[in-house]
C-alpha positions in Angstrom: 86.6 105.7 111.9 84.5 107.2 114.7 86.6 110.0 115.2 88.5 109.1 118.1 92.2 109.6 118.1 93.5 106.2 118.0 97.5 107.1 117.9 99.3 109.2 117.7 102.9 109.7 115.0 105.7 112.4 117.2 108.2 113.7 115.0 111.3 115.7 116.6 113.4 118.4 115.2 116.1 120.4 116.5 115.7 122.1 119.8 115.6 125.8 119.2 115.2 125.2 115.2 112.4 128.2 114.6 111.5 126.1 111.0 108.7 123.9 110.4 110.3 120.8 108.5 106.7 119.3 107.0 106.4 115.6 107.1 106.6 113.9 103.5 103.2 111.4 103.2 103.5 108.1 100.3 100.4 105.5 100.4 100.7 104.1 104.4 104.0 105.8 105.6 104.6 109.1 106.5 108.6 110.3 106.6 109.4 113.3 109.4 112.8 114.9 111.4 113.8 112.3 113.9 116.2 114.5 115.7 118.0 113.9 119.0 121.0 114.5 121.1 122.3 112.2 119.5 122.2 113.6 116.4 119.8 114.1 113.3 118.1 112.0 111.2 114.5 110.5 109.7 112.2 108.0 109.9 109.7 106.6 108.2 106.3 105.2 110.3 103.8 102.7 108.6 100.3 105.2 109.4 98.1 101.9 110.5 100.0 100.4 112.6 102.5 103.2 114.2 105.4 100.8 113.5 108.9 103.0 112.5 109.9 100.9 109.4 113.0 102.6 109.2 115.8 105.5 110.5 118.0 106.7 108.8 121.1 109.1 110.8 122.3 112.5 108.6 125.3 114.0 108.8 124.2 117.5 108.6 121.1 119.6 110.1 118.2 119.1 108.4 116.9 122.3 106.6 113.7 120.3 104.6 112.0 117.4 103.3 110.7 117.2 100.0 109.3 114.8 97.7 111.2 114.7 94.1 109.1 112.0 91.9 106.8 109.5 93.9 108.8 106.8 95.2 111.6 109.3 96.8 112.0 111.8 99.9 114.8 114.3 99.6 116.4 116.0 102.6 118.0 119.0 101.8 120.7 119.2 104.7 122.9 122.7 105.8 125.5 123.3 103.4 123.5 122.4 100.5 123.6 118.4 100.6 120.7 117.1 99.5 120.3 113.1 100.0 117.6 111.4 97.8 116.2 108.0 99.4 114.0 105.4 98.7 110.7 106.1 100.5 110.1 102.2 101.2 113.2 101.6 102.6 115.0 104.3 103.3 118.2 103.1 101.0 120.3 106.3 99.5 119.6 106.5 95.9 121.3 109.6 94.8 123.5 112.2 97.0 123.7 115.8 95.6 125.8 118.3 96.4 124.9 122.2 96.0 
């Protein structure tokens, strides 16, 4: 409230990977790249607390997030899969195939 950064929300992407993937926002939770060695994925972080409320792996790079109808974050993956989730919980509603 006074300006002071408080916290601070670190997003990772692929090492190398020359795009931006742009964090999707929904009321208190922000959903970004969660990429590792490990492999890829996303997570969704509660914004007032910093607490990750969920992960979720993919099975594919991650070319972009986007946000279909309120309620839902897509991730459009290489090869054209494109995996619709629930934003609250990070359950796979719908998995399209381009």
């Amino acid at each position: 409230e006074d300006g002071r950064r408080v916290s601070q929300i670190v997003f990772r992407q692929r090492a190398g990977d020359s795009r931006s993937i742009k964090p999707i926002f929904y009321d208190d939770l922000v959903v970004g790249p969660e990429c590792s060695k490990l492999g890829d994925g996303v997570a969704a972080v509660r914004l007032s607390s910093g607490a990750t409320i969920w992960k979720r792996s993919v099975s594919q790079p991650i070319e972009q997030l986007l946000q279909p109808k309120s309620g839902y974050v897509a991730i459009t993956l290489e090869g054209g899969k494109v995996e619709i989730l629930d934003v609250r919980t990070g359950e796979v509603r719908h998995h399209l195939l381009g």
